[in-house]
C-alpha positions as CSV (number, residue, x, y, z in Angstrom):
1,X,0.0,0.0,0.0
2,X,1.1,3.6,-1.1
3,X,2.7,6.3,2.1
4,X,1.0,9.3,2.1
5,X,3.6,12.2,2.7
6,X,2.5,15.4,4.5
7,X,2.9,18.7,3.5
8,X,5.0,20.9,5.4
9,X,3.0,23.3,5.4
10,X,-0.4,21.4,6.6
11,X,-1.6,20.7,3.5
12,X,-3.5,17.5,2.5
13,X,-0.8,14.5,2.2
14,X,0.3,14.1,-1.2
15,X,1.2,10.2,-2.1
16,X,5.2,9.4,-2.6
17,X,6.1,8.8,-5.8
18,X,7.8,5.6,-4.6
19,X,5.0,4.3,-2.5
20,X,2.3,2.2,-4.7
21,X,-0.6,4.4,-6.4
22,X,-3.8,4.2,-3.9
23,X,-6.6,4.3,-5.8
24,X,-8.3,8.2,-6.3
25,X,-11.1,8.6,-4.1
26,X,-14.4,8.8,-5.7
27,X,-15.4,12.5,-5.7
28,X,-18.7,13.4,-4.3
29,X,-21.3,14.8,-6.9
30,X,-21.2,18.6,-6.9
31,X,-18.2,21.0,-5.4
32,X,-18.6,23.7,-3.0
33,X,-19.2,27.0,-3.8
34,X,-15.4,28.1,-4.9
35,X,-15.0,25.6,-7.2
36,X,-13.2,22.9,-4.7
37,X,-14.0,19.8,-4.8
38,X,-16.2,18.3,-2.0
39,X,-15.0,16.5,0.8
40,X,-13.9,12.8,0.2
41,X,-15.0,9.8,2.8
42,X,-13.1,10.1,5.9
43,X,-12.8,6.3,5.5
44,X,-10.4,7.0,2.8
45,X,-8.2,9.4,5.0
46,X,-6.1,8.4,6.9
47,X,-6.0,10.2,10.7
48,X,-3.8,13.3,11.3
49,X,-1.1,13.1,13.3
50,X,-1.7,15.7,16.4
51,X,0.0,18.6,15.8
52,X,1.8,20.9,19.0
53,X,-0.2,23.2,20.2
54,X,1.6,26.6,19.3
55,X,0.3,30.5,20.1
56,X,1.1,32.0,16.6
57,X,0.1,30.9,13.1
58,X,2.1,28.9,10.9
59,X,4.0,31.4,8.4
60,X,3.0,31.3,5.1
61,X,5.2,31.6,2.0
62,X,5.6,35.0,0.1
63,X,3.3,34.9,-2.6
64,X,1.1,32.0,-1.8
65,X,-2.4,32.4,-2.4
66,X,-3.8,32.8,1.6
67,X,-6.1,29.8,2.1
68,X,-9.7,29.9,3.9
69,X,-10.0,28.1,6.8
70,X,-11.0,24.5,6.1
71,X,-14.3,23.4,7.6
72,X,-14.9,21.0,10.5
73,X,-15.7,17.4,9.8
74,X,-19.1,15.6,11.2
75,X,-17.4,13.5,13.1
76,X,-15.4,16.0,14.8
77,X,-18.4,18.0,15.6
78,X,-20.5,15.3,16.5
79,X,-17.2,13.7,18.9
80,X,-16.8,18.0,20.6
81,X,-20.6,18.1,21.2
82,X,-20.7,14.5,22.6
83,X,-17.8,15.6,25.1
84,X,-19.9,19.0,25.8
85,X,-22.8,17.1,26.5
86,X,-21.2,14.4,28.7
87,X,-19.3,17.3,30.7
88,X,-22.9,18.7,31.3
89,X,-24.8,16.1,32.1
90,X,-21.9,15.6,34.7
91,X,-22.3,19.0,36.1
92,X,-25.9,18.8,36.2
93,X,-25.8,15.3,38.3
94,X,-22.7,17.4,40.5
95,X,-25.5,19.9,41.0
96,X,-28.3,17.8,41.6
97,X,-26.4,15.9,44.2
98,X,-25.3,19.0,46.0
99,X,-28.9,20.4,46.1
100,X,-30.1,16.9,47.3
101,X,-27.4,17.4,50.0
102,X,-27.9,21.0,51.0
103,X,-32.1,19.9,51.4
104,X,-30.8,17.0,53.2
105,X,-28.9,19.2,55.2
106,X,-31.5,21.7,56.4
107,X,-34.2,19.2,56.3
108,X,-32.5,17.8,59.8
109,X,-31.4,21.0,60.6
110,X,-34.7,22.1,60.5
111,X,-36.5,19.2,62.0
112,X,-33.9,19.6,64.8
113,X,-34.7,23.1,65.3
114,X,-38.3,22.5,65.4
115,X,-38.0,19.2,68.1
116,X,-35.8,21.5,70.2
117,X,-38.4,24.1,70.1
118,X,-41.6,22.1,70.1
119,X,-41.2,18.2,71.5
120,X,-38.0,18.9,74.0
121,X,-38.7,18.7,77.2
122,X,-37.2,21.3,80.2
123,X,-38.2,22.4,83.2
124,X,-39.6,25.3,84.6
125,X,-40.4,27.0,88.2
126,X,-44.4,28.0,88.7
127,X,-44.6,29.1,92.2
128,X,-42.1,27.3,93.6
129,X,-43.2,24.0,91.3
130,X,-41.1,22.2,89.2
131,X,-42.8,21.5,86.3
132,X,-42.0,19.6,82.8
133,X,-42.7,21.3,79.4
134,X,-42.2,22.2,76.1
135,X,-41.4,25.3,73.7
136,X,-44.9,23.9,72.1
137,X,-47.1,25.3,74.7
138,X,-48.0,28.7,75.9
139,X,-47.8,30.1,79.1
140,X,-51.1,30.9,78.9
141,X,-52.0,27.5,78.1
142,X,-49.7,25.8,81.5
143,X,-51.6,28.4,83.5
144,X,-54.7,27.0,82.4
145,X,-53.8,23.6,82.6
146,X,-53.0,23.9,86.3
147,X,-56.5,26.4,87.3
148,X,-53.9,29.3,87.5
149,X,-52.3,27.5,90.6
150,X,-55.3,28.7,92.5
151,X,-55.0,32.4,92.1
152,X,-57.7,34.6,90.9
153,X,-59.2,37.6,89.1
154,X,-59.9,40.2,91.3
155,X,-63.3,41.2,92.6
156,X,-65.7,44.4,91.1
157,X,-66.1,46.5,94.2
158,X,-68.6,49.2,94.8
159,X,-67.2,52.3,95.8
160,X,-68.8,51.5,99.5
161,X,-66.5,48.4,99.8
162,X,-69.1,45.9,99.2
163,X,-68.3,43.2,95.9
164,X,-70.5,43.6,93.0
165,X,-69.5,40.4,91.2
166,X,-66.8,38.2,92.1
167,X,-63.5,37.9,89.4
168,X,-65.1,41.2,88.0
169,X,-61.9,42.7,88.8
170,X,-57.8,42.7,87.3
171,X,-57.0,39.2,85.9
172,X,-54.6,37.1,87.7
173,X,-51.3,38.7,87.6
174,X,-48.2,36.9,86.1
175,X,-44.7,37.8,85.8
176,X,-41.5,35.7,84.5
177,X,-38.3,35.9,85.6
178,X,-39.4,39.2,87.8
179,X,-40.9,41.0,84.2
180,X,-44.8,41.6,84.7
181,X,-47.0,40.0,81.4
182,X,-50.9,40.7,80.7
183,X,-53.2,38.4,80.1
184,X,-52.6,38.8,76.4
185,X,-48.6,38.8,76.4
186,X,-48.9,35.4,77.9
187,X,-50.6,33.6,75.0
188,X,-48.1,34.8,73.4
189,X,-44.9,33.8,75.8
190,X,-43.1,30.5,75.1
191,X,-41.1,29.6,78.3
192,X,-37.4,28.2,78.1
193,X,-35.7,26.0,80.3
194,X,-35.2,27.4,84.2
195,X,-37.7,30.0,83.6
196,X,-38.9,31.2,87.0
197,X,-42.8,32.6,86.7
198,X,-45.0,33.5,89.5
199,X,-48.6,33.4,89.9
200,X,-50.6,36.0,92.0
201,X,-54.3,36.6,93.0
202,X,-55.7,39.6,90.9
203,X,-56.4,43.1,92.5
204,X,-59.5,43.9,93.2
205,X,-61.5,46.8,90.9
206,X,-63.9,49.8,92.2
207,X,-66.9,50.5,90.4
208,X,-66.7,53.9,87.8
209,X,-68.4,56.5,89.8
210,X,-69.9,60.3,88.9
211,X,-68.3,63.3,91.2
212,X,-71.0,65.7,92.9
213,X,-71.1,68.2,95.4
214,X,-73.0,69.1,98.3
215,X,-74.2,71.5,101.2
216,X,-72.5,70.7,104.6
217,X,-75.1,72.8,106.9
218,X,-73.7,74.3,109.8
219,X,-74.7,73.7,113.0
220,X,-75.1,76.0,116.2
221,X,-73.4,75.8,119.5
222,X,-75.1,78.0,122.4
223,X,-73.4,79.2,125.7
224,X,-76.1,79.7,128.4
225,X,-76.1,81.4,131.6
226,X,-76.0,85.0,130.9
227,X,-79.4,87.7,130.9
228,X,-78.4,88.8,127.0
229,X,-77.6,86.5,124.5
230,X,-76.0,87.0,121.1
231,X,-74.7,86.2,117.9
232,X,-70.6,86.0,118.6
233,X,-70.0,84.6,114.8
234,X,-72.4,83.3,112.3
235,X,-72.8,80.6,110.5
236,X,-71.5,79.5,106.9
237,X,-72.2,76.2,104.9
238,X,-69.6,74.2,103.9
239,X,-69.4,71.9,100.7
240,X,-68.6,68.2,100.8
241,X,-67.3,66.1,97.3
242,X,-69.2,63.1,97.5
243,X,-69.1,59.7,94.6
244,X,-72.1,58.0,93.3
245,X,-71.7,54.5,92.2
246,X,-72.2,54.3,87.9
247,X,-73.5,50.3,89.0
248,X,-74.2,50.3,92.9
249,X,-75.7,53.9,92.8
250,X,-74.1,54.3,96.2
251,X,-73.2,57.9,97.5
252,X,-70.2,57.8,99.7
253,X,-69.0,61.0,101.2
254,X,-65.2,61.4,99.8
255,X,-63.4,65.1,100.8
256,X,-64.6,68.0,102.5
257,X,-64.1,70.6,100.3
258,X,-64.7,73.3,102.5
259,X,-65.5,73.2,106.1
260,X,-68.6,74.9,107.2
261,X,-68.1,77.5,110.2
262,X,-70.9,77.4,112.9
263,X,-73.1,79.8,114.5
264,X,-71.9,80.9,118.2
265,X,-74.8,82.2,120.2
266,X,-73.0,84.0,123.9
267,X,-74.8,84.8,126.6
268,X,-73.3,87.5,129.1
269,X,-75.1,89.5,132.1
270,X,-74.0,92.9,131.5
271,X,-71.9,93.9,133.8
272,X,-71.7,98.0,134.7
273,X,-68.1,99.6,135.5
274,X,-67.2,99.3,139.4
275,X,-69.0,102.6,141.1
276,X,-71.9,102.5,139.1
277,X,-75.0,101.2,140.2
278,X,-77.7,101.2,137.4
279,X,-80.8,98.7,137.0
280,X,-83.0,98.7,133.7
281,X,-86.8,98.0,133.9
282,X,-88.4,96.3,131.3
283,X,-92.2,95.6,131.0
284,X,-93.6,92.8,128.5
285,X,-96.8,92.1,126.4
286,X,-98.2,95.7,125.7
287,X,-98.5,98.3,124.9
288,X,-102.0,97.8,126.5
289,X,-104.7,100.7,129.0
290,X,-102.3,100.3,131.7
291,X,-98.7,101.8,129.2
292,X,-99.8,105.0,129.5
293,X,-100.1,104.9,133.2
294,X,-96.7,103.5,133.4
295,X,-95.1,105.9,130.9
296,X,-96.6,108.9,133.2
297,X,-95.0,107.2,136.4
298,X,-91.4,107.0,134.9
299,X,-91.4,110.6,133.2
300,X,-92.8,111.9,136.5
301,X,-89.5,110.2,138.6
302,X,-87.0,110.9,136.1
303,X,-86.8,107.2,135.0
304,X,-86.2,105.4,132.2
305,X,-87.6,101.5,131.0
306,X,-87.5,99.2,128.0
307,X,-90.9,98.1,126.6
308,X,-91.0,94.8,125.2
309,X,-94.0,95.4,122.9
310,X,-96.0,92.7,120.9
311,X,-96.2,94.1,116.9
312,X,-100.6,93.5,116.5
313,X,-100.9,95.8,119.8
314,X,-98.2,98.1,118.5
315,X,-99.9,98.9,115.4
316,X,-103.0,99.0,117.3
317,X,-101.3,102.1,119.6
318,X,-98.9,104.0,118.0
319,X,-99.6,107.4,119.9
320,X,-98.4,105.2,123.3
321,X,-95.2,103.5,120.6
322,X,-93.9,107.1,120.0
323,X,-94.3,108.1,123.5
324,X,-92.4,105.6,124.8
325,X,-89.8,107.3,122.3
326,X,-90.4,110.5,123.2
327,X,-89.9,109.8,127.1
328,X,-86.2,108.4,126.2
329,X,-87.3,104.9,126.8
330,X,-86.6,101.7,124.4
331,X,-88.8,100.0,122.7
332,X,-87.9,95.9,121.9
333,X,-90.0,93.4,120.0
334,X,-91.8,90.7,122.0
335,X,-92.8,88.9,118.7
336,X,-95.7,89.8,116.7
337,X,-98.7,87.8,118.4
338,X,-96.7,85.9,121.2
339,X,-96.4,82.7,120.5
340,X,-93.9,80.0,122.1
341,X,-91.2,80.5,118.9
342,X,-89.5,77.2,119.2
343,X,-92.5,75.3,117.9
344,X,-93.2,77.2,114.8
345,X,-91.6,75.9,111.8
346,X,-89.0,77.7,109.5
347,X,-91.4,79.9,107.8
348,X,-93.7,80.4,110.3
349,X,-91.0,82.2,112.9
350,X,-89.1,84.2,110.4
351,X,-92.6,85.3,109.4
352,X,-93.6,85.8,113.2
353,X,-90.2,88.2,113.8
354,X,-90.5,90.3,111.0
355,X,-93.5,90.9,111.2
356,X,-92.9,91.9,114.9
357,X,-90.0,93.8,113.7
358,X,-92.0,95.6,111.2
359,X,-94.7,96.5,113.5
360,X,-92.4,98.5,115.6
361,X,-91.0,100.2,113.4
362,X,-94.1,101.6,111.4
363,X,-95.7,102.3,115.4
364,X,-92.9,104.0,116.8
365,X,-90.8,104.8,114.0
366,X,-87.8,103.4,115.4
367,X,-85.7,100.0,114.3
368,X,-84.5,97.8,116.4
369,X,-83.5,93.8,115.9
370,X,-83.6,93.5,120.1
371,X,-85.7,90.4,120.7
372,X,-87.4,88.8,124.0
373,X,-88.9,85.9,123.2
374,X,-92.0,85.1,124.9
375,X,-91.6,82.9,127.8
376,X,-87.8,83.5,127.3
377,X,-88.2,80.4,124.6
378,X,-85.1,80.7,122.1
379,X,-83.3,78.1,121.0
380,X,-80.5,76.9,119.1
381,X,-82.7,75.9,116.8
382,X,-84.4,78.7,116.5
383,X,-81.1,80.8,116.7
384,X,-80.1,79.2,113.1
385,X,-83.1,79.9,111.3
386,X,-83.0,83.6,112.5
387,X,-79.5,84.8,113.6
388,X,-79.9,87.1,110.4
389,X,-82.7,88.7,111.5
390,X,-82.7,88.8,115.4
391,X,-79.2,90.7,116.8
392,X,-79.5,89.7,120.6
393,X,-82.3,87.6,123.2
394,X,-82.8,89.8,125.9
395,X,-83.8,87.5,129.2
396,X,-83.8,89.0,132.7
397,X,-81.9,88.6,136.0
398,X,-85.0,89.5,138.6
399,X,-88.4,88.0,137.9
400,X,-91.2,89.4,139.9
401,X,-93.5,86.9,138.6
402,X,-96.0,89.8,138.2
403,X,-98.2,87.8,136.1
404,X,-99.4,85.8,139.0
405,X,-100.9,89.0,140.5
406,X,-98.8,87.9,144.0
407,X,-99.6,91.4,145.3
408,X,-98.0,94.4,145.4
409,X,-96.1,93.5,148.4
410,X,-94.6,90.5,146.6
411,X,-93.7,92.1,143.6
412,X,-92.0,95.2,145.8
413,X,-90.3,92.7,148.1
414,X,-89.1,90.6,145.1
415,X,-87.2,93.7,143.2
416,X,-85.7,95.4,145.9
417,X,-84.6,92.1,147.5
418,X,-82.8,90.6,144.4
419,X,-81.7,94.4,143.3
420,X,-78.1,95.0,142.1
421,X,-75.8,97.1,139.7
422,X,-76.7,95.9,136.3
423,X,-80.2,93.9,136.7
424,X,-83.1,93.4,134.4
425,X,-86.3,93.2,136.5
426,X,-89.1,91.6,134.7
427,X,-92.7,93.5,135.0
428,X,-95.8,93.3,132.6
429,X,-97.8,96.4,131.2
430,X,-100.0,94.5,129.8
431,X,-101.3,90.6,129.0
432,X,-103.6,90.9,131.8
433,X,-104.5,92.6,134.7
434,X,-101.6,95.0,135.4
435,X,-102.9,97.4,138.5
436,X,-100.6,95.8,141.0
437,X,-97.8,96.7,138.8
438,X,-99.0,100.6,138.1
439,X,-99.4,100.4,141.9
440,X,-95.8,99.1,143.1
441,X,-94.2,100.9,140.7
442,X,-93.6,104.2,142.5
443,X,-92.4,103.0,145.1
444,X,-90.0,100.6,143.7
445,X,-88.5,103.1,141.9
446,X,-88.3,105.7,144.9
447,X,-86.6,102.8,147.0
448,X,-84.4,102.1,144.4
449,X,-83.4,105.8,144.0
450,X,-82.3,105.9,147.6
451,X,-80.1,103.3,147.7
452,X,-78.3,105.1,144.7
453,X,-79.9,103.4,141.6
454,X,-80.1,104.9,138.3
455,X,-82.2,104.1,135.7
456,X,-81.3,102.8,132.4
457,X,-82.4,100.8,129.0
458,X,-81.2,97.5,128.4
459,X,-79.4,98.6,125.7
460,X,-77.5,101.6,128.0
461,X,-76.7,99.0,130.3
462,X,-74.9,96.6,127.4
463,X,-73.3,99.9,125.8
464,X,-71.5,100.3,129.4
465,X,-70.3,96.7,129.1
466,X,-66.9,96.2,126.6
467,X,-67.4,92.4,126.2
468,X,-70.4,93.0,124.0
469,X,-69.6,92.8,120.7
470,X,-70.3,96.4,118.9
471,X,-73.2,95.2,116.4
472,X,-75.0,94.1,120.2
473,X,-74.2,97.6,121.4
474,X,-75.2,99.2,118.5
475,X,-78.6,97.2,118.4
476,X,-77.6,95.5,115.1
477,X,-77.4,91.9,113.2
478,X,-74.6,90.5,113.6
479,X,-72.2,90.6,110.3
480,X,-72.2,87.4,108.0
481,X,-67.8,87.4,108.5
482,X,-69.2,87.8,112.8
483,X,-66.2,86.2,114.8
């Protein structure tokens, strides 16, 4: 068989002329596109030796014709691609093993996770109790279990104390490892291992309640003991906040707001300065037939008196009111019709004393708020419904108890046995039969007279007396800021 001999320059193998002749190899029909002819059956080429790899181009020789690049054979395209192919296939199974690994990999890394944090069992402290659990269940869920350890809600309270409805009040309260959590924060919580949580009973609630106000009335104190009694400081209301209950409906008293001030009613005896020695008649229940008498008696001895007038017989005589005036005397309301004052009601006595008040003042023309009560009946009571309207009770220190008629010996006897500096005798001008009295009277005062008596008004006799406030003096109300 003929050698093929290869061209230098790696050109298709030309045979040696002194090898054997191979036989040509039968062209394929048609030629490419230049001219060439087509490629012969790679049967009937023998294989290329493998060439060194080399970084430049072979040189060509000056003047050659420069050659295209000769095409790739089949079988050299199909061998590359079969080699491309197997290389990827090989990287694809690499990747799919690696991928297989990696999910096998966080598959038990997952699964672990989720064991440790669900199935795995620790231990935890509830009130001192040792107790076995797992990440899987709440702390809400363990309180639950175990009825909260027997703690409970609070109760709803009224705002008296008294429970409404029982758990009505804060839930249970819960804290672990010393931080506080609600209700809500412990559906939430999942414990860990050595977790400490206590349990507690819930505090109690009080009911919503509406803020009000009130009146604190004031009350009165009263001194007794002395002939003239007064207002020393008058009265003010206080104001008290007080809660309703919004469910109960209970009012309980909560602050005083301000504290009321009560009325002080003082009693004193006046008491003249030391070498004086003064009395001051007074005569009740008229004016009546027998005033005028008496008024003509007094101006006729140079003495004075206080009339203690009722206001319907005022009215009824002003021609003897404005002579008792005229003569120097004083004129002081004995009520309007006389009635015992501490068993009218509220309207009824202010009514009574005004209008007494009022009837003295249109009589005589003169104004006074100088009370005696009938029967000498005043009261606390009566002292708060009226200490705006009455400035001082006149009583008395010598009672001839006149109205019994004793005699005239009796009624003398009882004045100038009881007689001192600064006493108010008690006599009547009217009420009744009052001749014993126009009868004893001249006497009485002539007796008087020489033991060194003068003759004064009950209000003189305060004015002479420092310890009476100046609105008493002055025959006044008391001011509402009195103290």
């Amino acid at each position: 068989m003929g050698r093929l001999k290869w061209n230098k320059d790696g050109g298709d193998p030309t045979p040696d002329a002194n090898s054997p002749k191979m036989p040509e190899a039968r062209a394929s029909q048609g030629s490419t596109e230049h001219g060439e002819p087509s490629r012969v059956t790679a049967s009937l080429r023998p294989p290329r030796p493998p060439q060194p790899a080399s970084t430049h181009p072979a040189p060509r020789k000056a003047g050659a014709a420069q050659e295209r690049p000769r095409s790739m054979s089949d079988d050299e395209t199909g061998r590359q691609a079969g080699v491309a192919g197997h290389q990827g296939n090989r990287h694809a199974f690499m990747a799919a093993v690696l991928l297989l690994f990696v999910c096998l990999i966080a598959s038990a890394v997952g699964g672990t996770w989720y064991w440790w944090n669900n199935f795995r069992q620790f231990t935890v402290s509830i009130n001192n109790e040792t107790l076995h659990v797992t990440g899987r269940d709440s702390l809400s869920s363990i309180l639950e279990g175990h009825h909260y350890f027997g703690k409970r809600p609070g109760a709803l309270l009224s705002i008296s104390g008294k429970h409404l409805k029982a758990e009505g009040g804060q839930a249970v309260r819960i804290t672990c490892n010393g931080s506080p959590l609600s209700s809500a924060e412990s559906k939430s919580t999942r414990l860990a291992s050595d977790d400490v949580v206590t349990v507690s009973d819930g505090g109690d609630r009080t009911e919503g309640h509406a803020v009000r106000e009130r009146t604190i009335p004031y009350s009165a104190s009263m001194k007794l003991g002395g002939a003239v009694q007064f207002v020393s400081q008058q009265g003010s209301d206080g104001e008290m906040e007080y809660w309703v209950g919004s469910i109960s409906h209970e009012s309980v008293d909560k602050r005083v707001i301000r504290q009321p001030r009560n009325l002080e009613i003082d009693s004193i005896s006046p008491r003249p300065p030391a070498g004086k020695k003064v009395i001051a008649l007074t005569f009740d229940d008229g004016p009546s037939e027998y005033s005028s008498q008496i008024l003509q008696i007094l101006k006729g001895k140079g003495a004075k008196a206080t009339f203690m007038d009722i206001g319907d017989q005022s009215v009824a005589m002003p021609q003897v009111e404005r002579q008792m005036i005229s003569d120097g005397n004083q004129v002081v309301s004995h009520s309007d019709s006389h009635p015992d004052l501490t068993t009218l009601n509220h309207d009824e006595l202010r009514k009574e004393l005004t209008s007494g008040f009022d009837a003295l003042r249109k009589a005589s023309g003169s104004t006074t708020r100088m009370l005696r009560a009938p029967y000498g009946s005043f009261n606390e009571k009566t002292w708060l419904q009226t200490s705006d309207i009455v400035g001082s009770n006149v009583l008395w220190t010598i009672d001839t108890q006149d109205w019994k008629q004793p005699g005239e010996d009796a009624i003398r006897q009882q004045v100038l046995s009881n007689a001192y500096s600064g006493a108010i005798v008690l006599m009547h001008d009217g009420g009744g039969n009052r001749t014993q009295d126009v009868h004893v009277l001249p006497g009485i005062i002539d007796a008087l007279k020489s033991q060194g008596y003068q003759f004064v008004t009950v209000n003189e006799l305060i004015s002479m007396d420092s310890r009476f406030p100046s609105w008493v003096q002055k025959d006044e109300v008391a001011p509402s800021d009195a103290h």
